[in-house]
C-alpha positions in Angstrom: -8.1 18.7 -3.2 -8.7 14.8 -2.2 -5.0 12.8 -2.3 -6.0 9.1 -3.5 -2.8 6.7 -3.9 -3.3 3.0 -4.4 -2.2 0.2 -2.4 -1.7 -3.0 -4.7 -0.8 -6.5 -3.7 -0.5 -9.6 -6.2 -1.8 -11.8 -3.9 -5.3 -11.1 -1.4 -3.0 -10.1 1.6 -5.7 -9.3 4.5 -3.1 -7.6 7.2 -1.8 -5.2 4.2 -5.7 -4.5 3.7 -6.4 -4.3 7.4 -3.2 -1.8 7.8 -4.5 0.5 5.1 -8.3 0.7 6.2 -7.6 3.5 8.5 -6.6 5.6 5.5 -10.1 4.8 3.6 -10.9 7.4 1.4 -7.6 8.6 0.5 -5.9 5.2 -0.6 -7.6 1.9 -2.9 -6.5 -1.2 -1.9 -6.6 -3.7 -4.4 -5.6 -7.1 -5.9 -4.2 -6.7 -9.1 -2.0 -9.2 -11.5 1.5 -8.5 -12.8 4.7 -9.9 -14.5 7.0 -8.6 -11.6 7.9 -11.3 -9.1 10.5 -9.3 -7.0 7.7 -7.6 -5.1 4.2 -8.9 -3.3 2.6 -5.2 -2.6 3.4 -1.5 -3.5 2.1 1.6 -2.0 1.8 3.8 -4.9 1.6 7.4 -4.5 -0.7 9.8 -6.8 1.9 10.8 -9.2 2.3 6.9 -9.8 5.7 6.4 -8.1 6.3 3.5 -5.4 6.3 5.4 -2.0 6.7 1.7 -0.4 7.2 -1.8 -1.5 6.9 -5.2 0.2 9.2 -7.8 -1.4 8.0 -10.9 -2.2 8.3 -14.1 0.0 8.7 -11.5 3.4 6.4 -10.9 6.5 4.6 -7.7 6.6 6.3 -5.1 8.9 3.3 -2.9 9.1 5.2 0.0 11.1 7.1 0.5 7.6 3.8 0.5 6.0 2.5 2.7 8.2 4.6 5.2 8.5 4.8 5.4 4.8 1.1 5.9 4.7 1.5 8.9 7.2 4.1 10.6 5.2 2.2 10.8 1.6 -1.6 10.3 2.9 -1.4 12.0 6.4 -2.7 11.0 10.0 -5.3 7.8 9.9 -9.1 9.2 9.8 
C-alpha cells in the first residue's frame, strides 16, 4: 500500500519544498490558491486532515515539519 499525503503552500516556499524532498514519492508538494489567510502551508495527511500547519507571516521551523513528516510518512528515503 503506497501512503501519499500532500504538502501545500499558498505561496512558492523553496525551504518547505526542499524539507519535504526527502520524502519524494510518498508526499506532493504543491502551490495551490485558497481563501484562508491564517495559514501559509499545511501538511495534509491521506485521510485529508492537517497533520501540520505553518501560519502565515512565520519562519519555517523545519524540525516541526520534519518530525511531522516522520510520524505519518516514515523515515526520509
Amino acid at each position: 500500500m503506497r501512503v501519499v499525503g500532500s504538502c501545500s503552500t499558498s505561496s512558492d516556499r523553496a525551504e518547505v519544498r526542499d524539507t519535504a524532498a526527502a520524502w519524494t514519492g510518498r508526499v506532493n508538494t504543491v502551490t495551490a490558491r485558497t481563501d484562508r489567510v491564517d495559514v501559509d502551508t499545511l501538511l495534509i495527511r491521506p485521510d485529508g486532515r492537517v497533520a501540520w500547519a505553518l501560519p502565515t507571516g512565520r519562519n519555517l521551523d523545519a524540525t516541526t515539519l520534519v518530525r511531522a513528516l516522520g510520524t505519518w510518512f516514515g523515515q526520509p528515503a
